[in-house]
C-alpha positions, -999 to 999 in steps of 0.1 A, spaced: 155 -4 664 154 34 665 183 53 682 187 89 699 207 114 687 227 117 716 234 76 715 240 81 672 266 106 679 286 85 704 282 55 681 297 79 653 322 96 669 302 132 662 292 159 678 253 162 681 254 194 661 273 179 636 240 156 635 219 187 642 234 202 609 233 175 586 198 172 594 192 206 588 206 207 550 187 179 542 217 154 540 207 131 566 173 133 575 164 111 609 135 85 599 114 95 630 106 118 656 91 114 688 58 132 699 81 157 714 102 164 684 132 143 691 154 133 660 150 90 665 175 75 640 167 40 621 196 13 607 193 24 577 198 63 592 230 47 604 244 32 574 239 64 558 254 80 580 288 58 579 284 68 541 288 104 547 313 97 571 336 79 546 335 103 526 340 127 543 372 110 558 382 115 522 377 153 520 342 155 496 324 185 506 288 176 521 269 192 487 291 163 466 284 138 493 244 144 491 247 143 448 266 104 453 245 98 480 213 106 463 219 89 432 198 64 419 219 44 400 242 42 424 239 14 454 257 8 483 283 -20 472 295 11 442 299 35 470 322 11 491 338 -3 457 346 38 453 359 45 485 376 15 486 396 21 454 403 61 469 416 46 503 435 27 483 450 57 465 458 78 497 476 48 515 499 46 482 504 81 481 508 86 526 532 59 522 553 78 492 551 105 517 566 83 546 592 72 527 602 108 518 603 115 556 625 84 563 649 91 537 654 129 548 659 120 584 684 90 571 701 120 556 699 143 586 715 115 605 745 109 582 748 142 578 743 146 538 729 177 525 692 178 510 688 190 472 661 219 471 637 189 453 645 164 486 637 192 513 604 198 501 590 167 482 570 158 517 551 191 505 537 170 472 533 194 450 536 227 468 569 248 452 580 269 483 602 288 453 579 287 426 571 326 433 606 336 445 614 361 419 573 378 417 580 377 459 615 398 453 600 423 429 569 430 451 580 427 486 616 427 486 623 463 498 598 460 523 610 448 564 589 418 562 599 401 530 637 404 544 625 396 578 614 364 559 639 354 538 665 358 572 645 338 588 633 310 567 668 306 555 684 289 590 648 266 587 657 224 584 638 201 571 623 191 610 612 229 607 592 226 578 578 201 588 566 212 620 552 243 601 534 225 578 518 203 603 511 235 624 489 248 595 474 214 586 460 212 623 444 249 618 431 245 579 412 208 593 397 233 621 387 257 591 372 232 573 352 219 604 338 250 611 329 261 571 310 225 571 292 232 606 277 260 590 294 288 606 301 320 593 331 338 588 328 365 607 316 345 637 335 346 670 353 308 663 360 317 628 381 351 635 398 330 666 410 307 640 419 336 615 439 356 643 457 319 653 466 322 613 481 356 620 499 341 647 514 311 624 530 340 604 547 360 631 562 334 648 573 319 614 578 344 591 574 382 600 559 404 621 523 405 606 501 432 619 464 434 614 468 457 583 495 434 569 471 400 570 441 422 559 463 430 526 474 394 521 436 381 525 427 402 500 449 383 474 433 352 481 405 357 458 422 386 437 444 367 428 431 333 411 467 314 420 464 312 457 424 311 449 428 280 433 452 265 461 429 275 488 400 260 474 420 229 462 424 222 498 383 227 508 357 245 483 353 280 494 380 285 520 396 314 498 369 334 503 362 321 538 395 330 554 394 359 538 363 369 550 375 355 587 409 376 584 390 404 577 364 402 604 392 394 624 416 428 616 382 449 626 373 433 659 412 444 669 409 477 659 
């Protein structure tokens, strides 16, 4: 059986250019082609495929995917015995989180006050005060950083959680469009970066173009929020920053 790429993609749950794109850097290669050039996709296409997708369900980049994909010591029962045993991880750790959630809105609804530790443990390990007193000496004369700190101060815990989920959403669009191929100074990827302008002003402070141009530039000066950016996808540090900056000269 040989398959279409229109008929693979709905099987998948893709977008043909997803397909169009893996095919392109080599990561999934269709087995045929008709005599008009049409991508035809064999069974074992298809398994391959659901490898790539498993993985990246779990967050690999595609050049990491390729590397375990392409290994020839490796077959498909380790792949699934590997994803299996990282599935198994995330669940433990999404239902940690869950628990956190239940126990804060238990509190909420008894009305007992959350320690600093309990309001933010949903975050894992992000310290929302970990660069309070470097924030103070750099910014705290300035409008914005006391703009912030009024604001952020009446936040509850349904707040934060409703801004974290709010950037979640746009950093899984990021990563969709870095792994389509896309670059940063396309159209979509400044629409995203000028949505992450918008994030701050309605959550933060007023931040004009010049304002988000400045902070984009300390995501790869400075090797902290580098190596939290790129934590969360390879490359996004320099990619939103490069998107931001795009961004700040299409609105001037």
């Amino acid at each position: 059986m040989s398959y279409s790429v229109g008929q693979v993609a709905r099987f998948a749950g893709v977008t043909v250019r997803t397909l169009h794109h893996y095919d392109a850097i080599g990561l999934l290669v269709p087995s045929e082609r008709t005599h008009a050039g049409h991508r035809k996709y064999s069974d074992h296409d298809l398994d391959r495929l659901q490898q790539i997708l498993f993985y990246r369900g779990l967050d690999f980049p595609l050049e990491a995917i390729a590397v375990l994909l392409d290994d020839p010591h490796t077959d498909t029962q380790e792949h699934l015995r590997r994803q299996h045993d990282l599935l198994t991880d995330r669940i433990d750790k999404l239902r940690e989180m869950a628990a956190a959630v239940e126990r804060a809105m238990e509190a909420r609804k008894m009305g007992v006050n959350l320690t600093p530790e309990e309001k933010f443990e949903v975050f894992g390990d992000f310290d929302p005060d970990e660069y309070q007193e470097e924030a103070e000496q750099r910014w705290g004369g300035n409008d914005p950083y006391r703009e912030s700190q009024r604001r952020t101060a009446t936040y509850t815990k349904d707040d934060w959680q409703r801004i974290k989920s709010a950037g979640d959403d746009l950093n899984a669009r990021f990563f969709a469009l870095m792994d389509s191929g896309a670059e940063p100074d396309s159209p979509e990827a400044m629409d995203l970066a000028e949505e992450h302008r918008q994030q701050i002003r309605e959550h933060y402070y007023d931040c004009t173009y010049e304002i988000h141009a400045c902070l984009a530039d300390m995501f790869t000066s400075d090797e902290r929020f580098t190596r939290n950016l790129d934590g969360l996808h390879p490359g996004f540090a320099a990619y939103l920053k490069e998107a931001i900056l795009a961004n700040a000269i299409r609105s001037s």
